[in-house]
TIVEX-588056 format. One record per residue (C-alpha): x, y, z; chain. Coordinates in steps of 0.5 Angstrom, whole numbers, plus 500, padded with zeros to 3 digits. Example, Ala and Ser with C-alpha at 12.3 -4.5 7.8 and 13.67 -1.06 7.14 Angstrom:
+-----+-----+-----+----+
:  c1 :  c2 :  c3 : ch :
+-----+-----+-----+----+
: 525 : 491 : 516 :  A :
: 527 : 498 : 514 :  A :
+-----+-----+-----+----+
This chain:
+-----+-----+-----+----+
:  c1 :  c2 :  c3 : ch :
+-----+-----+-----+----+
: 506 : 498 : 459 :  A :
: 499 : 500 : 462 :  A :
: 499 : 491 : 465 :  A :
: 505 : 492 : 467 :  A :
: 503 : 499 : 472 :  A :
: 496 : 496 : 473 :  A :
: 500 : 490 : 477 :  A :
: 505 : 495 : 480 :  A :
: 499 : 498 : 483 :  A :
: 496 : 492 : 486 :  A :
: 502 : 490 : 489 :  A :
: 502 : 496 : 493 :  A :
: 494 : 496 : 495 :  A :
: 495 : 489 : 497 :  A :
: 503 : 490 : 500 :  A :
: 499 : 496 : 504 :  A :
: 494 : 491 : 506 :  A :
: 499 : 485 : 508 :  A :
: 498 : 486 : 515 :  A :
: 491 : 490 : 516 :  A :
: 485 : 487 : 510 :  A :
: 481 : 487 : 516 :  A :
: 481 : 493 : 520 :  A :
: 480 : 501 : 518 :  A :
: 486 : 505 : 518 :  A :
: 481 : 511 : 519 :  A :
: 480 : 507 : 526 :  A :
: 488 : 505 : 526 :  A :
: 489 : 513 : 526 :  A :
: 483 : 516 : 530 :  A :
: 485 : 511 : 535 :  A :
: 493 : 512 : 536 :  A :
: 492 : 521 : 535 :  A :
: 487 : 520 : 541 :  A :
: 492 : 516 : 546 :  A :
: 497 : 520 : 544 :  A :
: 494 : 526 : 547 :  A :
: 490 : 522 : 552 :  A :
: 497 : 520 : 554 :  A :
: 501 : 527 : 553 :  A :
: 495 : 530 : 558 :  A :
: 498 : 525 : 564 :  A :
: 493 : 521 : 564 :  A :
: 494 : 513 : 565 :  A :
: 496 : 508 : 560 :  A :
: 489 : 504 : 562 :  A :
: 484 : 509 : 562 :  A :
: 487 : 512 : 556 :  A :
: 486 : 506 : 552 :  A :
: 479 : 506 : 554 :  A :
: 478 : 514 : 551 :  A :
: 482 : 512 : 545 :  A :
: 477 : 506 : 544 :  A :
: 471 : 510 : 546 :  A :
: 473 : 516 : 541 :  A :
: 475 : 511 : 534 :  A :
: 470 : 506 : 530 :  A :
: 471 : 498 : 530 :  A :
: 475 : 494 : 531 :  A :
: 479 : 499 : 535 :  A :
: 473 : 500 : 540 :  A :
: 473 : 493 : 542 :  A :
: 480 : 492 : 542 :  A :
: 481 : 498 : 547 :  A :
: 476 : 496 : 552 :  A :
: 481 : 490 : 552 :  A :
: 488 : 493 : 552 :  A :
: 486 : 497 : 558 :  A :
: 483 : 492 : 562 :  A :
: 490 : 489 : 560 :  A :
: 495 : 494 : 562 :  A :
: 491 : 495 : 568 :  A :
: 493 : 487 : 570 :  A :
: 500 : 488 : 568 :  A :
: 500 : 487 : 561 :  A :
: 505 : 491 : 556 :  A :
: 501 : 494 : 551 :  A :
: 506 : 491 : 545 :  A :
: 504 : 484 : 547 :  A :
: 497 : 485 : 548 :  A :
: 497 : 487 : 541 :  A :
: 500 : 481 : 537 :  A :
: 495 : 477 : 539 :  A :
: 490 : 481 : 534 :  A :
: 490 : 483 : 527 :  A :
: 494 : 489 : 529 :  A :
: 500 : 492 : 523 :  A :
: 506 : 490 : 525 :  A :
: 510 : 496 : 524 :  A :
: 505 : 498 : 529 :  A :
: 507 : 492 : 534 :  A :
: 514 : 495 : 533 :  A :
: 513 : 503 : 534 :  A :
: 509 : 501 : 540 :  A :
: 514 : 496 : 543 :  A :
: 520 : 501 : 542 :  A :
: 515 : 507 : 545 :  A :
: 514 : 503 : 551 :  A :
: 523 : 501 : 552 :  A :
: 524 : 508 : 551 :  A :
: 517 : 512 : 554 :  A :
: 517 : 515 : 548 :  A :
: 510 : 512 : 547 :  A :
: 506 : 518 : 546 :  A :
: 510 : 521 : 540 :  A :
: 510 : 514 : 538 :  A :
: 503 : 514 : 537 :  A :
: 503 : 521 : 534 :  A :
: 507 : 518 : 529 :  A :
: 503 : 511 : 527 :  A :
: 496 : 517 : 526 :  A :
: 500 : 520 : 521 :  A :
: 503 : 514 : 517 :  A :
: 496 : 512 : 517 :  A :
: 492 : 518 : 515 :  A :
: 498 : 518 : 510 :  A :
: 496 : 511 : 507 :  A :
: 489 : 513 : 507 :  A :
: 490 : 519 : 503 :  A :
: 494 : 516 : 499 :  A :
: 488 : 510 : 497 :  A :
: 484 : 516 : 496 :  A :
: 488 : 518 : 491 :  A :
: 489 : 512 : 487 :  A :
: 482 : 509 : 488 :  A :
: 479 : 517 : 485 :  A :
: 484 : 517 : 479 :  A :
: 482 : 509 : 478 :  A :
: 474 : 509 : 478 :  A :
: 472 : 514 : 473 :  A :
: 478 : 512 : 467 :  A :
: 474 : 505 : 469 :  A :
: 466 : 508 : 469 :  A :
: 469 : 511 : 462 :  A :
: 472 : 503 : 459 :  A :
: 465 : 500 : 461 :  A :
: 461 : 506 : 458 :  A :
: 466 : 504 : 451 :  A :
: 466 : 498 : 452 :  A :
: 458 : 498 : 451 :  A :
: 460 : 503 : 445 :  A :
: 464 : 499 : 441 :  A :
: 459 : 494 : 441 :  A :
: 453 : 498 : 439 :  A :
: 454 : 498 : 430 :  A :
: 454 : 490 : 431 :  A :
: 447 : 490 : 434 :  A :
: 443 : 495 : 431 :  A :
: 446 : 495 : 425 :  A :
: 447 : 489 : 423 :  A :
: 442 : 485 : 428 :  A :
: 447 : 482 : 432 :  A :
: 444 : 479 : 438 :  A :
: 443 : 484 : 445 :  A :
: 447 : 480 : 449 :  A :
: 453 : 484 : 446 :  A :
: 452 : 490 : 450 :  A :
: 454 : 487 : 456 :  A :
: 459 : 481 : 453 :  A :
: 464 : 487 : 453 :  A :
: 463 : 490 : 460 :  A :
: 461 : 483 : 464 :  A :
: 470 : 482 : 462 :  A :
: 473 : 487 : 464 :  A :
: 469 : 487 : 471 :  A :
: 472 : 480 : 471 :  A :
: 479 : 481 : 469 :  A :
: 479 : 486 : 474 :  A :
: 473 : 482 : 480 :  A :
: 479 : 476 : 478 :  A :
: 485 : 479 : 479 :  A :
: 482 : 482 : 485 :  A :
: 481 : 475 : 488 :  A :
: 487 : 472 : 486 :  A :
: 492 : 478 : 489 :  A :
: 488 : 477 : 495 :  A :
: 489 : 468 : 495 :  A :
: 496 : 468 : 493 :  A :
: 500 : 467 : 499 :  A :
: 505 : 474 : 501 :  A :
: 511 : 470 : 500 :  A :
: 509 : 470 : 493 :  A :
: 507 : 476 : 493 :  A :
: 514 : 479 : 497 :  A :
: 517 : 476 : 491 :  A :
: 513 : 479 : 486 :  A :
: 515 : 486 : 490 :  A :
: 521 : 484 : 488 :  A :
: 521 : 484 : 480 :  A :
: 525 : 489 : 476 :  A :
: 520 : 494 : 474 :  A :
: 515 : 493 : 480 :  A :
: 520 : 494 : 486 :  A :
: 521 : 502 : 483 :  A :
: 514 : 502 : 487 :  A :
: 515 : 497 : 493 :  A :
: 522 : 499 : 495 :  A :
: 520 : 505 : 498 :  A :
: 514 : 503 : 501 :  A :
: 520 : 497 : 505 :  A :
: 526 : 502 : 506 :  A :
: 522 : 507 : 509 :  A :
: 517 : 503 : 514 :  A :
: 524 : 499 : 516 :  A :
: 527 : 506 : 517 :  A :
: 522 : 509 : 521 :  A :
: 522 : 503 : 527 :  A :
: 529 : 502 : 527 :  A :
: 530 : 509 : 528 :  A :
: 524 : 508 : 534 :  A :
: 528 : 502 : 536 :  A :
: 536 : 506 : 537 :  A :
: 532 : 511 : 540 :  A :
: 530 : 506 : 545 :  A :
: 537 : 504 : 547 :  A :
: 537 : 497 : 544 :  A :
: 542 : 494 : 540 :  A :
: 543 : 493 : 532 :  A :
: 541 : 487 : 531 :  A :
: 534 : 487 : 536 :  A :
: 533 : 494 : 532 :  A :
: 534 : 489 : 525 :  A :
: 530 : 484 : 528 :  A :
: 524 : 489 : 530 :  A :
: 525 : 492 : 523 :  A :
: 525 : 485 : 520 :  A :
: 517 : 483 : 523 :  A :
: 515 : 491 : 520 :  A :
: 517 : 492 : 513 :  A :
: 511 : 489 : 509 :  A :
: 515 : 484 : 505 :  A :
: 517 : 477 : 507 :  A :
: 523 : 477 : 503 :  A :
: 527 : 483 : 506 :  A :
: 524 : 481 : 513 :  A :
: 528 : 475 : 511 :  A :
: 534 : 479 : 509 :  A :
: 534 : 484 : 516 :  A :
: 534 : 478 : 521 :  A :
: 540 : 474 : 517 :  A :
: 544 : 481 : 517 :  A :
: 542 : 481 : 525 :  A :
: 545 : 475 : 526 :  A :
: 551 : 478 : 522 :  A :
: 551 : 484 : 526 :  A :
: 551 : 479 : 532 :  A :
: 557 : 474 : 529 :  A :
: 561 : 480 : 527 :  A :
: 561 : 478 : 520 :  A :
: 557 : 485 : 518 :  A :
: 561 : 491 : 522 :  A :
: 555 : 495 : 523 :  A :
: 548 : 497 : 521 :  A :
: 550 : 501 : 514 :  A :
: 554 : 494 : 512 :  A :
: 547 : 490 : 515 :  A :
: 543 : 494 : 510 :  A :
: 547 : 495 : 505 :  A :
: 547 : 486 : 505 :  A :
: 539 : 487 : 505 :  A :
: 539 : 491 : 498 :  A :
: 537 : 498 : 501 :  A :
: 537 : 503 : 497 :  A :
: 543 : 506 : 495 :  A :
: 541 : 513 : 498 :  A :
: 539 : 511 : 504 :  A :
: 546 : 506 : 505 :  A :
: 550 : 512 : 504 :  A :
: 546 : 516 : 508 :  A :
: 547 : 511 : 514 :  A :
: 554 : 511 : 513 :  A :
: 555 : 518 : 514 :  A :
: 550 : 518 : 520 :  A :
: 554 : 513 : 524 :  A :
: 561 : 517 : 522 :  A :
: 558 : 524 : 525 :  A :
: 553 : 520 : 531 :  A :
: 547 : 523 : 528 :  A :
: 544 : 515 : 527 :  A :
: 537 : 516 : 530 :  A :
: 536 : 523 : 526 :  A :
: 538 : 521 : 519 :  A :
: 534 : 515 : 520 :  A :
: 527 : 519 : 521 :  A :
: 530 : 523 : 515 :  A :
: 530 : 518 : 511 :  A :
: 524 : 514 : 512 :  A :
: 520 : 521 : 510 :  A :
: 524 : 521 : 504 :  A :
: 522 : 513 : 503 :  A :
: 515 : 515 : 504 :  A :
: 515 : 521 : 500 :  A :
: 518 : 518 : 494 :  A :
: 512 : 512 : 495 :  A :
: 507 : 518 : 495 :  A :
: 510 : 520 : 489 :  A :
: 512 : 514 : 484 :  A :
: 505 : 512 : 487 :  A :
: 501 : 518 : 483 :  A :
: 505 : 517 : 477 :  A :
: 503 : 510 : 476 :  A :
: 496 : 512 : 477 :  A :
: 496 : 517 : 472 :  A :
: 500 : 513 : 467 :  A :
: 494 : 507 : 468 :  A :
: 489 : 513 : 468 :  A :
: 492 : 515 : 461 :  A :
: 493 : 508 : 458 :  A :
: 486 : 507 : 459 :  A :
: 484 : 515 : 457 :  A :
: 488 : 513 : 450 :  A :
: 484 : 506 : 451 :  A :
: 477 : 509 : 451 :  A :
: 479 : 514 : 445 :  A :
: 481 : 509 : 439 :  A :
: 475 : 505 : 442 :  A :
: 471 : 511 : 440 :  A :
: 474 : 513 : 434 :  A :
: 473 : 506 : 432 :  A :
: 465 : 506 : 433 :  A :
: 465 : 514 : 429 :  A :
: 469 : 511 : 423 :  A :
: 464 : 504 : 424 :  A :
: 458 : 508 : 424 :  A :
: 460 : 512 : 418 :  A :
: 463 : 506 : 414 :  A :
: 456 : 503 : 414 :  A :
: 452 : 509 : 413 :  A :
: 456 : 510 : 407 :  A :
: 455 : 503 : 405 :  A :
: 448 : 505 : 406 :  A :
: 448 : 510 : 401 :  A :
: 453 : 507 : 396 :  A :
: 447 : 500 : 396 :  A :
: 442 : 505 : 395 :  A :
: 445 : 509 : 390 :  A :
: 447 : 503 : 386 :  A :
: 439 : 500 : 386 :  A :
: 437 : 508 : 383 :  A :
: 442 : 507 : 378 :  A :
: 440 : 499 : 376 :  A :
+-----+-----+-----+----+
């Protein structure tokens, strides 16, 4: 159970980083809630663009000089993003903002996306870092007896701890050189998609509600959807289904997602949404509820690996008590024997 949890949340890190390894979300964030208000102020895309870079950490300090110098030589600012390790739900929010002139709330929305992801690794990685201190330190425990009871070698304090820091140093290194195609359909598996599902549906959800709003058609909103939902596989998916959507085999968006096997909640939602004309609202709404259920099915298998490890660390415990005890008793029993003799 705890393997199969800890591979949940490795999946989820590295989705969350399939399209920013490189690159601080705390500077992501900074960057987009200052040109937000540098362009809610009336201030001019070029010089807001400066500011913002000025006012947050790397890469984005470099990258805003550039984008500036950009804009002002008439560049669109979602072109100049695809050619850096920018996220491509950015690219996509960013280029919706810029067809519909609603660049600024746009970018208050990607701040938040980001604080939120930030906050949300916080709380992972606290939860994780203590139950791991707590292995190592009884991992040193366990072998304790074996070397000063029974004059086992040393080097036997840190057999255990040097493993579990290469189980987790090597499954680290593998997540980040196995390619994301195989990572997208990992993702996928029964058991682990409970995690990766939200996470999809609702980054999917947020652009093409960005997307309708500014007036493009179902399938170029599918298209810029398909580059922005942190899975290859699905990404995959929404493009067939916007060339379905295109072709007249699928009517209409509810239909596009419902090939793509969104969650069932989100495709009856839409469906409604498009009978009343509510579209572009239902669709904010259901990107919150997406990411609110990844929030909270993130946290729950956090502490359901915490307990894991928690209840791993207490048998080793007991092991060493009743190990210790054992052999004290043996101490006595021989000591006893050779006063009797």
């Amino acid at each position: 159970m705890g393997w199969v949890v800890g591979v949940r949340l490795a999946l989820w890190y590295r989705a969350a980083h399939a399209y920013t390894w490189d690159m601080s979300w705390s500077s992501t964030a900074i960057f987009y809630d200052q040109l937000r208000t540098l362009l809610n102020a009336g201030m001019p895309i070029g010089k807001a663009l400066a500011l913002a870079g000025a006012s947050a950490g790397s890469p984005h300090r470099q990258w805003g000089a550039r984008w500036s110098a950009g804009c002002q030589q008439g560049l669109g600012l979602a072109d100049q993003l695809q050619g850096v390790q920018e996220a491509p739900l950015v690219v996509a929010l960013v280029r919706a903002g810029e067809n519909s002139g609603a660049l600024p709330e746009l970018c208050g929305e990607i701040s938040a996306y980001f604080r939120h992801a930030l906050a949300l690794r916080t709380m992972v990685v606290g939860r994780l870092a203590y139950p791991l201190i707590l292995l190592h330190v009884t991992l040193v425990a366990v072998a304790m007896p074996a070397v000063f009871m029974h004059g086992g070698s040393p080097l036997l304090i840190l057999a255990g701890p040097l493993g579990l820091w290469l189980v987790v140093g090597g499954m680290a290194l593998a997540l980040r050189l196995t390619s994301r195609d195989v990572l997208a359909r990992m993702a996928l598996l029964p058991g682990i998609r409970g995690i990766t599902d939200p996470l999809v549906a609702g980054n999917a959800c947020l652009v093409l509600r960005a997307s309708l709003g500014a007036g493009m058609l179902v399938p170029a909103a599918l298209d810029l959807a398909a580059g922005a939902c942190a899975n290859r596989v699905i990404a995959k998916r929404l493009s067939t289904a916007a060339s379905g959507v295109t072709t007249g085999e699928l009517p209409n968006l509810t239909a596009a997602l419902a090939a793509c096997s969104f969650p069932a909640e989100v495709v009856q939602l839409v469906e409604n949404a498009e009978l009343s004309g509510s579209l572009e609202a239902t669709l904010g709404r259901c990107a919150t509820l997406q990411q609110e259920r990844f929030r909270f099915r993130t946290e729950w298998a956090a502490r359901i690996v915490t307990g894991t490890i928690y209840g791993l660390a207490m048998l080793a415990a007991a092991a060493v008590v009743i190990g210790f005890y054992a052999n004290y008793m043996g101490m006595i029993n021989q000591v006893a024997n050779s006063v009797g003799e």
